[in-house]
N, C-alpha and C positions, 0 to 999 in steps of 0.2 A: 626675037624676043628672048630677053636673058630672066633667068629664074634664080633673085637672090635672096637666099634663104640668112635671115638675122641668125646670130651666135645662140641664143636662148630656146627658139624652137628646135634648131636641129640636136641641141644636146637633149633634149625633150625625148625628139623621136629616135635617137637612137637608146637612149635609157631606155624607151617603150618598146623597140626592136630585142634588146638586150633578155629581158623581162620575159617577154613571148618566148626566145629560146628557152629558155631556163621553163616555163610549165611546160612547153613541148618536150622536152628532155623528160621530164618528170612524169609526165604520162605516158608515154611511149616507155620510157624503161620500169618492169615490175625491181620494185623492191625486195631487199634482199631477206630469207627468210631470218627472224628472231629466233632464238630458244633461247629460255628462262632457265640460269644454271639448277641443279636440283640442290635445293635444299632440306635436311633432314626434319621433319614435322615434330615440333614437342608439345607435349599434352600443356595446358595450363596448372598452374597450381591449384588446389581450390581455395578461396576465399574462406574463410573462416572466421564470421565476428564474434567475436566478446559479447556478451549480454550483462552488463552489468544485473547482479543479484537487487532485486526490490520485491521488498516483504512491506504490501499494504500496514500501515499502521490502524487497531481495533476503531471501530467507528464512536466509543467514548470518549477518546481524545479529541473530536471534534464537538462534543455537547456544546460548549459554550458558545460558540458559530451558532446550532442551532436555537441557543436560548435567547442570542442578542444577536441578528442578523445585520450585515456590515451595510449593506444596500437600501435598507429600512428605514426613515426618518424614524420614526418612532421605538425604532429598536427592540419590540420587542415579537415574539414569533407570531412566523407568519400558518392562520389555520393551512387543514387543510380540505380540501372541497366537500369531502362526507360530513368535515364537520361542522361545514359554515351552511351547508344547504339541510342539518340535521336541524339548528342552531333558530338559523333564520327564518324557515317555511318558506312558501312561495313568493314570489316579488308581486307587489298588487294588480291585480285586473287590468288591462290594457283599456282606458278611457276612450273604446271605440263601440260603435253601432254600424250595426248590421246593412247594410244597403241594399244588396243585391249577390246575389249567384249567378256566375257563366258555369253552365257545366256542357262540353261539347265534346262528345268522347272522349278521349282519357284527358284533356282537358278540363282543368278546373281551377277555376278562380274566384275569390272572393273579394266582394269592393267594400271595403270599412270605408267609416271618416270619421276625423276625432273632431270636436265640438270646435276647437282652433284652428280647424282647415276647413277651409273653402269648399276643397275638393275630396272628393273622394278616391281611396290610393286602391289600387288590386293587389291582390298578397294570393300566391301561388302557396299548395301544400310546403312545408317544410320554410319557409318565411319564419322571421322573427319580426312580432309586434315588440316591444316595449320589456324583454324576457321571456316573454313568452314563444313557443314556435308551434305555427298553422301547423295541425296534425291531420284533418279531416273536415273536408268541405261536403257538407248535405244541400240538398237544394232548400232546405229552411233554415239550416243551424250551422255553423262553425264548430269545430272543437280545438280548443289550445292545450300547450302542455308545457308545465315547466318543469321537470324532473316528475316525481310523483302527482304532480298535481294538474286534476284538468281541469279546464272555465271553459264553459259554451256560452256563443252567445246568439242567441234568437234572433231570425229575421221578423216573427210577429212582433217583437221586442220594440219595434220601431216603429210600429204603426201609429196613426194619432186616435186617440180615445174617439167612440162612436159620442154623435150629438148629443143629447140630453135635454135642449133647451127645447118646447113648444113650436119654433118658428121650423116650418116649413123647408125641407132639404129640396123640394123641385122651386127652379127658376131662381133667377140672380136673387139676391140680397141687395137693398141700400145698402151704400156705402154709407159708415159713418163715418164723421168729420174728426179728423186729428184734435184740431186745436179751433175751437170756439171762442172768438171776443166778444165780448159786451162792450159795447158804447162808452165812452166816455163822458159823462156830462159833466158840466162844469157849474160848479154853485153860483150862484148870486151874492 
């Protein structure tokens, strides 16, 4: 049996014979040692920037910026909060009723609803109704605060008025009727 080897594999395997000597060569023989010729060390120079000279100009040459603010449709200045909350007083009452108190260790929550909601919302201490911010939750009262000023508001606040009328508070009530029709007769 004859073994003919095509042109393309055997230049293959001897490039890959070739290749093998060469890393065997290369591991087997240590490398030859380096040194790094000596060079003399020089310090840096030091950097030194320039600071151009700036002398703030007095803050009276800026007045007219504050008299007529560029940012401002209105142009003209803007207060500032001592004196719009000296000016104004408090922002009105938060349109809310009292509903209920959670108080359960250092938990504490209060459930308002305003007269346009459904539901009633819970407001944790430090919350903000309407301007106003939850400062103290009692198990009958809230207290709000809007800078100086406080508003409480009562959970008896919300109760509905005791009866008044004669009729009897034990056992159901008649229902009374919404809407009552009379007959329609028809003339002759």
């Amino acid at each position: 049996m004859k073994f003919a080897i095509a042109g393309a594999p055997l230049s293959l395997a001897t490039l890959c014979g070739g290749f093998a000597l060469i890393l065997a060569y290369e591991l087997a023989m240590p490398p030859k040692a380096y040194r790094l010729p000596d060079m003399p060390v020089r310090k840096p120079a030091p950097i030194v920037l320039l600071q151009p000279s700036f002398a703030a100009q007095p803050i009276e040459t800026f007045s007219s910026i504050d008299e007529r603010p560029l940012f401002n449709a209105t142009r003209k200045p803007v207060a500032s909060p001592e004196q719009n909350s000296a000016q104004a007083g408090p922002p009105p009452a938060p349109n809310v009723s009292l509903v209920g108190v959670i108080i359960d260790g250092k938990t504490q929550m209060a459930l308002m609803r305003s007269p346009d909601s459904a539901f009633a919302l819970s407001y944790a201490v430090g919350s903000s109704i309407g301007g106003w911010q939850v400062s103290e939750i009692d198990s009958d009262k809230v207290k709000l605060t809007s800078g100086a000023f406080t508003h409480e508001i009562d959970l008896n606040a919300n109760r509905a008025p005791p009866q008044t009328s004669g009729a009897s508070s034990i056992g159901p009530q008649s229902p009374q009727p919404l809407n009552t029709f009379a007959p329609v007769s028809s003339a002759p």
